[in-house]
Structure formats: C-alpha cells, structure tokens
C-alpha positions, 0 to 999 in steps of 0.5 A: 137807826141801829142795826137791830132796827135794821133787821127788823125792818127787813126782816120780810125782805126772804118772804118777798123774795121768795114770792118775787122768785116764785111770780117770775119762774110763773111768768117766764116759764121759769127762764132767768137771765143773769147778769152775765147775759146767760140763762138759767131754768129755775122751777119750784119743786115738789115742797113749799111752806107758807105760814100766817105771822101770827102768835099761833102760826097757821102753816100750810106745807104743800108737797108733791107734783108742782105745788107752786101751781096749785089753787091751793098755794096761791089761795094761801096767798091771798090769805095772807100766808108767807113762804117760809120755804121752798124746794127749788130745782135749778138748771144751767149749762147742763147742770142741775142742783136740788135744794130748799131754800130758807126765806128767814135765813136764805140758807139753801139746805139738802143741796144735791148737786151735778155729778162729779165730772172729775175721777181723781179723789182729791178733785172731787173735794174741790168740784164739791166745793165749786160747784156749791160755790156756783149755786150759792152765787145764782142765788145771791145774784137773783137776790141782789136783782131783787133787792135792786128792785125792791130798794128803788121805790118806782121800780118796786111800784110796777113790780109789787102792782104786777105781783099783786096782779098776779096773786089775785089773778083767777087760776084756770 
C-alpha cells in the first residue's frame, strides 16, 4: 500500500477522534487522565462544526453556551454529520489554554494561553514557546491513546459499541 493509499485510508481517523474526545469529556465529566498518572479537565466550548461528507457539504456550526451538550449537536450525529472542528478549553496544574482544533489537519488554532508567569521580556519568548509545546503534547498524548485503541480491533469493538451507545442514547 502506497502512502497516499494510507492517507485516504485514514483520513477519518480526526472526525473519530474528535467524537472519541467528545463521548469521554461527556462520560468522565471532562476528567482525563494521562499517562503520566496526572489529570487534566477538557471541556467542549462555545463553537463545533459537524458537517455531512457529501459532493454539497450540509454543515451545522453550533456556538454559544455548551454546544457539545445540545440536542441539537448529537442529533447531527445520528444524521450522520462529522465534527469538522471544535473549540476546546483545557485545564491542568492551574493552567488553562483555549483553542480550536481541527479534525482534517489536527491543527490547534486561535490558541490563547496561561498567563505568563515570567517578568523578564526575553523569558517571556520561551514560556510562550513552552507553554504551546505543553498543549501541543496533551493533545498528541490524548490522540496516540486514541489510536492505540482504535488500532486494536477488541479494544475498538467495546470502544465503538459504547460510543454508538452513547450516540443513539435518548438526551433528557
């Protein structure tokens, strides 16, 4: 298989991802724990685009209060709608970061990040710099524990039943 097989193969894989992201802040109240032992909170913010793969794309683009939580979002959903982007907000160690991340390209874009702790001008450069090379690590730590569970076919058959499960689950 060529490598441009490969892509297409995969290309799926940031919609499953972000869904996957979405169904564990749902069921674990946001709590993540990482594989050093350490928690982090991640919560679905006020912005998602899910939109239909078709030749004329139907996109629903939900903003405002929790979104994620909506009828509205899970009904598109069943309806087959991907998440296409999401504004996320992640806390850790009395940090927070706000960004959107993109499931094409896993890109995180309109980052804002922790205040700057340091006073010193030239610091402040490198806890810019550290601090966007801490976010871009959680993320690519929550995404190899995805595709660790994706990639192995008994774990992805519990995983993609409950996820089913909780898609189709009625919303109160």
């Amino acid at each position: 298989m060529d490598l441009f097989e490969k892509i297409e193969r995969t290309r799926h894989f940031g919609e499953l991802f972000l869904v996957w992201l979405w169904y564990h802040s749902d069921i674990d109240e946001s709590i993540f724990r990482l594989s050093d032992g350490s928690l982090m909170t991640l919560v679905f913010d006020n912005a998602m685009t899910l939109e239909v793969k078709l030749a004329e794309a139907e996109r629903a683009t939900l903003s405002g209060g929790a979104p994620a939580s909506s009828r509205e979002a899970h009904e598109a959903l069943r309806q087959g709608k991907l998440v296409r982007s999401v504004k996320i907000r992640v806390e850790r160690d009395e940090k927070e970061w706000i960004f959107v991340l993109t499931a094409q390209t896993l890109a995180l874009s309109s980052l804002k990040i922790p205040a700057l702790m340091t006073k010193e001008e030239d610091e402040k450069l490198y806890e810019r710099q550290y601090l966007i090379e801490e976010i871009d690590s959680l993320v690519r730590g929550l995404f190899e524990r995805f595709l660790s569970i994706r990639l192995d076919d008994k774990k992805w058959e519990q995983e993609s039943k409950a996820l089913s499960a909780w898609i189709y689950a009625d919303m109160d």
